[in-house]
C-alpha positions as YAML, in Angstrom:
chain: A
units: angstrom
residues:
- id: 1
  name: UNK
  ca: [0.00, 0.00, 0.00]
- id: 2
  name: UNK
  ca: [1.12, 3.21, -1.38]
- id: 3
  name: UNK
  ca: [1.66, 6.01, 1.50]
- id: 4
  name: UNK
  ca: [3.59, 8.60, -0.27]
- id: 5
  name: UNK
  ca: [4.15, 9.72, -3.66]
- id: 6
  name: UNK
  ca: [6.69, 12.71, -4.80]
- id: 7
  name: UNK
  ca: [5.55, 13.76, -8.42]
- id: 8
  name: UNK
  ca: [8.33, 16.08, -10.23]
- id: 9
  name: UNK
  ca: [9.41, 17.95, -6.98]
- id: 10
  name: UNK
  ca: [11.88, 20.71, -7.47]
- id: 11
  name: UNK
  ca: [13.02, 23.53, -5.44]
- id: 12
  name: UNK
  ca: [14.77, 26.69, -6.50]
- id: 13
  name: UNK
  ca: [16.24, 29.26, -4.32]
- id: 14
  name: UNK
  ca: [17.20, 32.97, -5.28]
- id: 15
  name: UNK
  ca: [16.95, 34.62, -8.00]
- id: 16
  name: UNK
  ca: [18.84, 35.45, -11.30]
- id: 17
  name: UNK
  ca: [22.82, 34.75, -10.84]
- id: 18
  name: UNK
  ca: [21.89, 33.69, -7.25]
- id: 19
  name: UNK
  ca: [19.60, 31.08, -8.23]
- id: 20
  name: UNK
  ca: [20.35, 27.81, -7.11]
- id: 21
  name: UNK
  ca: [18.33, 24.24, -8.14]
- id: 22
  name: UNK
  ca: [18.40, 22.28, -4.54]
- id: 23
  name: UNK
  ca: [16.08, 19.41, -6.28]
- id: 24
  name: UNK
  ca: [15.46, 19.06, -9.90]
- id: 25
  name: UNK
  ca: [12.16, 17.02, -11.07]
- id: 26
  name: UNK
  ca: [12.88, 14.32, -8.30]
- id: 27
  name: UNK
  ca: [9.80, 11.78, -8.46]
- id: 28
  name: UNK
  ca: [9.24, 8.33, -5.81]
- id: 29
  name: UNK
  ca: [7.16, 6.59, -4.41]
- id: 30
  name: UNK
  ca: [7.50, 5.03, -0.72]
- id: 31
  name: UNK
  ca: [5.29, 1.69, 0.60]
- id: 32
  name: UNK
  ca: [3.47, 2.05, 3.97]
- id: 33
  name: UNK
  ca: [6.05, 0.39, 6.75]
- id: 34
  name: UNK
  ca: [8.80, 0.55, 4.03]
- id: 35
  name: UNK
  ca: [12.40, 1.58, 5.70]
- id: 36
  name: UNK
  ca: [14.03, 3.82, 2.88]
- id: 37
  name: UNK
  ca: [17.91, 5.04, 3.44]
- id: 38
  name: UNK
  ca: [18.30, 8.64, 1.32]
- id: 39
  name: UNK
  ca: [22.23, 9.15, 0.99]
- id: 40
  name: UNK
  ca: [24.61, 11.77, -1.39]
- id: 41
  name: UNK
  ca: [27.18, 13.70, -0.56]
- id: 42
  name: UNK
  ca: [26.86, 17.26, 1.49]
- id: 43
  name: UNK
  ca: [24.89, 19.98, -1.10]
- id: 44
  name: UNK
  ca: [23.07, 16.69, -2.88]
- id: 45
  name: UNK
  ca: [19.92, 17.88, -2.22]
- id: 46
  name: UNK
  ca: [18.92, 15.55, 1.05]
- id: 47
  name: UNK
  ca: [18.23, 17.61, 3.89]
- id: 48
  name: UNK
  ca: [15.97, 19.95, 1.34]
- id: 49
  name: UNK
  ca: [13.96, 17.21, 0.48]
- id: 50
  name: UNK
  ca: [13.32, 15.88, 3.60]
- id: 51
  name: UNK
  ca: [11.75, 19.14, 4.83]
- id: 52
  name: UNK
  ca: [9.11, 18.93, 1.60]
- id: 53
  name: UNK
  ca: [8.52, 15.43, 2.21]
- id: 54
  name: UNK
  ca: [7.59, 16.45, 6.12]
- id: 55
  name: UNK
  ca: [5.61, 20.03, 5.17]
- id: 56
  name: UNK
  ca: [8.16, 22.17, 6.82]
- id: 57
  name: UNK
  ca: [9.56, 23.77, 2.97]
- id: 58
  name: UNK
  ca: [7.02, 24.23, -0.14]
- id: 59
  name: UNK
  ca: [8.15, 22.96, -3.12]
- id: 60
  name: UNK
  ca: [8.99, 25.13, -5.98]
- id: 61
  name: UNK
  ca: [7.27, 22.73, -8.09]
- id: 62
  name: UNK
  ca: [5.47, 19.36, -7.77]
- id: 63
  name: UNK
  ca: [3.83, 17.50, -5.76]
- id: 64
  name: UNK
  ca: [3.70, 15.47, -2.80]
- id: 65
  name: UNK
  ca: [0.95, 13.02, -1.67]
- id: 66
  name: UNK
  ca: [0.76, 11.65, 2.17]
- id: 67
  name: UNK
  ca: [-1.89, 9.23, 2.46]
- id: 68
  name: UNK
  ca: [-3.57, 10.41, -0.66]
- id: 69
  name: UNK
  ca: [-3.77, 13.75, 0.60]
- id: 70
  name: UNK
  ca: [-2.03, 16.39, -1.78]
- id: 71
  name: UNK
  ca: [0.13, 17.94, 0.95]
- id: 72
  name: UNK
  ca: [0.90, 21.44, -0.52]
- id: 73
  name: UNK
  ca: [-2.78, 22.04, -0.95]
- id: 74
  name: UNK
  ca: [-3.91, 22.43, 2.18]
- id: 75
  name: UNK
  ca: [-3.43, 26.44, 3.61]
- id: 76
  name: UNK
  ca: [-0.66, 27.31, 6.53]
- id: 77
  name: UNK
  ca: [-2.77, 26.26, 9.30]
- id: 78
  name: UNK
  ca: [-4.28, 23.00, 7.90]
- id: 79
  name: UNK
  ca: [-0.57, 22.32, 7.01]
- id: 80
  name: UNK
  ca: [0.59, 22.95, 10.56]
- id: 81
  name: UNK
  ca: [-2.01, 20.35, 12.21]
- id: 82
  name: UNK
  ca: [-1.29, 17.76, 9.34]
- id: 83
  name: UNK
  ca: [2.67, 18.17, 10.36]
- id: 84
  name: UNK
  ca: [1.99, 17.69, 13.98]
- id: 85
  name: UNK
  ca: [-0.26, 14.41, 13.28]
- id: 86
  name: UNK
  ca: [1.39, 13.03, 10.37]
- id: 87
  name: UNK
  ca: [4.69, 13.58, 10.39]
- id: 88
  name: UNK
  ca: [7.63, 12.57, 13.15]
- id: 89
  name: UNK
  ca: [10.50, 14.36, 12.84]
- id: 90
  name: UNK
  ca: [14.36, 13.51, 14.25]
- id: 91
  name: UNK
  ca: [16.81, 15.08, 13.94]
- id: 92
  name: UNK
  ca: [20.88, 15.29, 15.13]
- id: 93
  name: UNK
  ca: [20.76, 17.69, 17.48]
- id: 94
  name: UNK
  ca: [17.72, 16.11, 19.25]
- id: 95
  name: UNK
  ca: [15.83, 19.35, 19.38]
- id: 96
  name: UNK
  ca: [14.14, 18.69, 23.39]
- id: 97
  name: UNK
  ca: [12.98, 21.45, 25.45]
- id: 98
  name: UNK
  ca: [15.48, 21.40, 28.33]
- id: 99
  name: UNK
  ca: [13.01, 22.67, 30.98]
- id: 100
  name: UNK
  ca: [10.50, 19.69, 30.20]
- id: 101
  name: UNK
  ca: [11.38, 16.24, 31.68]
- id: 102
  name: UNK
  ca: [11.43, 13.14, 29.56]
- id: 103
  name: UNK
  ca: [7.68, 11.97, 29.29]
- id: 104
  name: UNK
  ca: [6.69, 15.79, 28.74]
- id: 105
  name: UNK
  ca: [8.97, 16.46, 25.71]
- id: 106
  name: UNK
  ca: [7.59, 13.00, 24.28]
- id: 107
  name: UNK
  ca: [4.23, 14.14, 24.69]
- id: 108
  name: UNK
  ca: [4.56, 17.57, 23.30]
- id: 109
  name: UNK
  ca: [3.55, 16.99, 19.73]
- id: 110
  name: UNK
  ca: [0.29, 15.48, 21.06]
- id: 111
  name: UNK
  ca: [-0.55, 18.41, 23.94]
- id: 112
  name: UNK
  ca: [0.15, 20.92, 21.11]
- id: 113
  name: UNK
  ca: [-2.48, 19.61, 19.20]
- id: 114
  name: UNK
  ca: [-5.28, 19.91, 22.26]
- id: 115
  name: UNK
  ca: [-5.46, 16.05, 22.75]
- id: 116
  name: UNK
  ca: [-4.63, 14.12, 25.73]
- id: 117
  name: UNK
  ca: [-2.19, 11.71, 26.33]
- id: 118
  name: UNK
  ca: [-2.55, 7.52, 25.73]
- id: 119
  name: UNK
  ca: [-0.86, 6.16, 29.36]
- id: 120
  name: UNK
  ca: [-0.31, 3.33, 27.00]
- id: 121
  name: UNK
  ca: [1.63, 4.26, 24.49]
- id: 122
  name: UNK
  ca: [3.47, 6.54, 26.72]
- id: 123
  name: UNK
  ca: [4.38, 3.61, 28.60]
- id: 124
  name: UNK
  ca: [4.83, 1.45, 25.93]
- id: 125
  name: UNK
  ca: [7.01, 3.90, 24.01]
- id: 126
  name: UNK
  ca: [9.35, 4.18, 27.15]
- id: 127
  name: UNK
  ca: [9.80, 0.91, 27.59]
- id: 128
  name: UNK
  ca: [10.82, 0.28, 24.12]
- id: 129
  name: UNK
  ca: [13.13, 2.99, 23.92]
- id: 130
  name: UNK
  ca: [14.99, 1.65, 27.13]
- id: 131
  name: UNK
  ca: [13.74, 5.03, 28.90]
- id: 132
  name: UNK
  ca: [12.24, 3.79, 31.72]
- id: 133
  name: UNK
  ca: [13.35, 5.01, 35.24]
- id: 134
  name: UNK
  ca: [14.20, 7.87, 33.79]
- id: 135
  name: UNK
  ca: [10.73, 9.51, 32.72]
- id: 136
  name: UNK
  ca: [11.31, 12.59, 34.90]
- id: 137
  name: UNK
  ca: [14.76, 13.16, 34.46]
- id: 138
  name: UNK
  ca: [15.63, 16.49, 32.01]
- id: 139
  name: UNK
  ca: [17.81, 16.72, 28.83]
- id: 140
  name: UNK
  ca: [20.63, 17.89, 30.48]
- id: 141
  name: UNK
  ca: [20.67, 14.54, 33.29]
- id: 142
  name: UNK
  ca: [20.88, 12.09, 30.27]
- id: 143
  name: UNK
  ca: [23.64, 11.00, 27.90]
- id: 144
  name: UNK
  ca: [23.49, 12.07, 24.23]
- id: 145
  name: UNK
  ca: [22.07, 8.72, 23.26]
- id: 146
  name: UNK
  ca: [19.62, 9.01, 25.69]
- id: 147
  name: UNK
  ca: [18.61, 12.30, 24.49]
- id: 148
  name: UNK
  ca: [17.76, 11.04, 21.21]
- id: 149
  name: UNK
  ca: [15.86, 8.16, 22.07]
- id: 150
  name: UNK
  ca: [13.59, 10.73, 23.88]
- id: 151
  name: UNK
  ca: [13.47, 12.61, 20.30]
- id: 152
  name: UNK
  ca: [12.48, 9.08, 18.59]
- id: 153
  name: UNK
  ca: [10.16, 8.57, 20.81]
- id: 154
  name: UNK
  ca: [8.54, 12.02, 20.44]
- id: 155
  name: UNK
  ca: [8.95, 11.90, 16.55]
- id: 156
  name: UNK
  ca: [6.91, 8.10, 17.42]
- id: 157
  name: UNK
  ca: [4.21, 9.36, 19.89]
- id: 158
  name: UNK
  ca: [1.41, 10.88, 17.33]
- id: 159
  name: UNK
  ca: [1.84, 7.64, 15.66]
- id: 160
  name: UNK
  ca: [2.36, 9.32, 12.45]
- id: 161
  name: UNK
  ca: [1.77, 7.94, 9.00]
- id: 162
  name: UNK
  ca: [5.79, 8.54, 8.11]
- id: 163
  name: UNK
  ca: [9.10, 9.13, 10.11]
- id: 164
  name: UNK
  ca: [11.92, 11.40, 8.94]
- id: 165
  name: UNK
  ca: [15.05, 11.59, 10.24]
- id: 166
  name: UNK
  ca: [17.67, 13.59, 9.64]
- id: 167
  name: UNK
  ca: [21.25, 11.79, 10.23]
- id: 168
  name: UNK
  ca: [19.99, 10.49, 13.36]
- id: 169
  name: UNK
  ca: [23.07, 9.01, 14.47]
- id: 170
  name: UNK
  ca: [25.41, 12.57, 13.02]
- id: 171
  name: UNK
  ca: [26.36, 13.76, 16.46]
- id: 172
  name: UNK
  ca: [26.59, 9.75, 18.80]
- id: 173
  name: UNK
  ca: [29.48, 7.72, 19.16]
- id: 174
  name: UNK
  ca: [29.51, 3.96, 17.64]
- id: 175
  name: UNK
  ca: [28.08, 2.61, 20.30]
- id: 176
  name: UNK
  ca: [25.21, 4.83, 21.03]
- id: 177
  name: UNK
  ca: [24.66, 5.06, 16.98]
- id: 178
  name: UNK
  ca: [24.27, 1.27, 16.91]
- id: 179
  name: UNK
  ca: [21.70, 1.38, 19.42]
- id: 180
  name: UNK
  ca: [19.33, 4.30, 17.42]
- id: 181
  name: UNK
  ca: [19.71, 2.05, 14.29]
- id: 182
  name: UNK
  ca: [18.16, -0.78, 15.86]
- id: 183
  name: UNK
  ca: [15.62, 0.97, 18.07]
- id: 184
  name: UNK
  ca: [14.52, 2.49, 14.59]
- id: 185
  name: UNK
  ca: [14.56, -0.57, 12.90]
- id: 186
  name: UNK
  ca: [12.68, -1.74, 16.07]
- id: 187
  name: UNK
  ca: [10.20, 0.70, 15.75]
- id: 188
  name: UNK
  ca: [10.00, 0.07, 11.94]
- id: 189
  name: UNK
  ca: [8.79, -3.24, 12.40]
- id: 190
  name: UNK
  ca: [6.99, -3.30, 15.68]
- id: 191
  name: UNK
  ca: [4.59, -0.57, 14.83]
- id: 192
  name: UNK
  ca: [4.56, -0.53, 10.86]
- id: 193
  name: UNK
  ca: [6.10, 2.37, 11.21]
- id: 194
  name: UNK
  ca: [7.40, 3.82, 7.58]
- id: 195
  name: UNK
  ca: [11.09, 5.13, 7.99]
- id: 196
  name: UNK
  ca: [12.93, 7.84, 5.48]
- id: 197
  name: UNK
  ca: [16.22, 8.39, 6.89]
- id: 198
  name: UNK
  ca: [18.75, 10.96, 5.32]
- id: 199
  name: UNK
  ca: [22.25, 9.40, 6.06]
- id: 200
  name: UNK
  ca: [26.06, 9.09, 5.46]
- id: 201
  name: UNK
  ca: [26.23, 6.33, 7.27]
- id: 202
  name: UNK
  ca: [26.74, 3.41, 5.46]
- id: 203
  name: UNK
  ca: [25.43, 1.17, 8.39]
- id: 204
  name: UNK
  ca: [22.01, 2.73, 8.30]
- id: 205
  name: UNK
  ca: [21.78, 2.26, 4.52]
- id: 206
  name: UNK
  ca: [22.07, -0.70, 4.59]
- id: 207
  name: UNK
  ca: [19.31, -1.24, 7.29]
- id: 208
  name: UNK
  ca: [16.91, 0.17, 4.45]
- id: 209
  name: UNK
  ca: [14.79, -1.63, 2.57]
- id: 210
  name: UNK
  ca: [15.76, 0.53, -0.15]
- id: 211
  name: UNK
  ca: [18.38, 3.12, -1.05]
- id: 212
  name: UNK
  ca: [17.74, 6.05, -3.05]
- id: 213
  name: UNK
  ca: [20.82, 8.04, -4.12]
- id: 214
  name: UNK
  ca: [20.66, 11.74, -4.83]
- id: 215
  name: UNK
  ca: [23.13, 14.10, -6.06]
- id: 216
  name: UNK
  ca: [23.24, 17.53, -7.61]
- id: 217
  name: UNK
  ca: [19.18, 17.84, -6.68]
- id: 218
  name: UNK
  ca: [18.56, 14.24, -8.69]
- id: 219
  name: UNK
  ca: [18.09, 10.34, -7.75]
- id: 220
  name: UNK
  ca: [20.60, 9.27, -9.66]
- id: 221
  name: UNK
  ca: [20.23, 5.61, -8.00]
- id: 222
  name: UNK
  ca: [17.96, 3.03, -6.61]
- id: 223
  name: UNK
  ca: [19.51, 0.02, -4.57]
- id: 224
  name: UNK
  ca: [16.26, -2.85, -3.14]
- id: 225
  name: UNK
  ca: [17.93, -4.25, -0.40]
- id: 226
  name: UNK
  ca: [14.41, -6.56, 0.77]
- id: 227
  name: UNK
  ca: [11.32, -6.55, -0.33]
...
């Protein structure tokens, strides 16, 4: 089952000798639950289209489809609501609000949207992401990999049709990277979950179900890993 579908994105920034093509007519389509690995080298294009896949930067041109739903239709704050629901976002610098404990920074893309929190998946959430004894404990009391589990698990908490994540493992050392490959590949299969993950690491790549290579704005390569 199809869940997204990018028709003929590009993106253009400045004007006249200033103008530079970040993506140029890039066109996929992802499976719901897929794991898909995004990697290039540094200017490719990556980062840029990870922000129009999750809503956060309009596409020059093109479109993209979540669910069926033409993203880029919808006004600014239809958009905003659909971002909080369906879209996780994580990325390397973990991004947590340092005055807001564990459990409260997991639970702030649901209490920004005016719904309550599910005990249950709160519980179930920090159990999976090894958090627990350690629910009320702030950013600054827990170790970098520890920090980012927290952002997984708020990125997870909406249960959102697709996760992005933004070299999730850029700023850990092996050992704590190792451990966020597996508790997304975890997640990934435990709760469907579909997975687009920009990368340069080639141990996360080859995690994916598929690779999709992209340089100077195009996919200039498509690697199926499993199927």
């Amino acid at each position: 089952m199809e869940i997204l579908r990018i028709e003929h994105i590009s993106k253009v920034y400045g004007q006249g000798e200033n103008q530079v093509t970040a993506l140029n007519d890039v066109s996929f389509q992802v499976q719901k639950g897929e794991f898909v690995a995004i990697i290039g080298p540094s200017g490719s294009g990556k980062s840029t289209l990870l922000h129009i896949l999750g809503g956060v930067d309009r596409p020059t041109s093109g479109k993209v489809y979540m669910d069926g739903q033409d993203v880029y239709a919808q006004k600014e704050e239809a958009l905003a609501v659909f971002r909080r629901r369906q879209v996780g976002l994580i990325y390397q610098f973990y991004n947590l609000i340092p005055v807001l404990n564990v459990e409260e920074n997991m639970a702030l893309p649901v209490l920004m949207d005016g719904r309550r929190i599910n005990p249950r998946r709160m519980r179930e959430l920090i159990t999976t992401l090894g958090l627990s004894g350690r629910e009320k404990h702030l950013p600054n009391q827990l170790s970098g990999g520890q920090q980012q589990r927290v952002s997984i698990g708020r990125a997870l908490m909406n249960a959102p049709a697709v996760v992005l994540a933004d070299e999730p493992t850029g700023n850990l050392d092996s050992k704590n990277s190792q451990e966020i490959l597996e508790l997304l590949r975890r997640s990934n299969r435990k709760y469907e979950q579909t997975l687009i993950v920009i990368t340069h690491d080639e141990r996360i790549a080859l995690q994916a179900d598929r690779i999709l290579a992209i340089e100077d704005g195009k996919i200039h390569r498509e690697e199926v890993l499993r199927r």
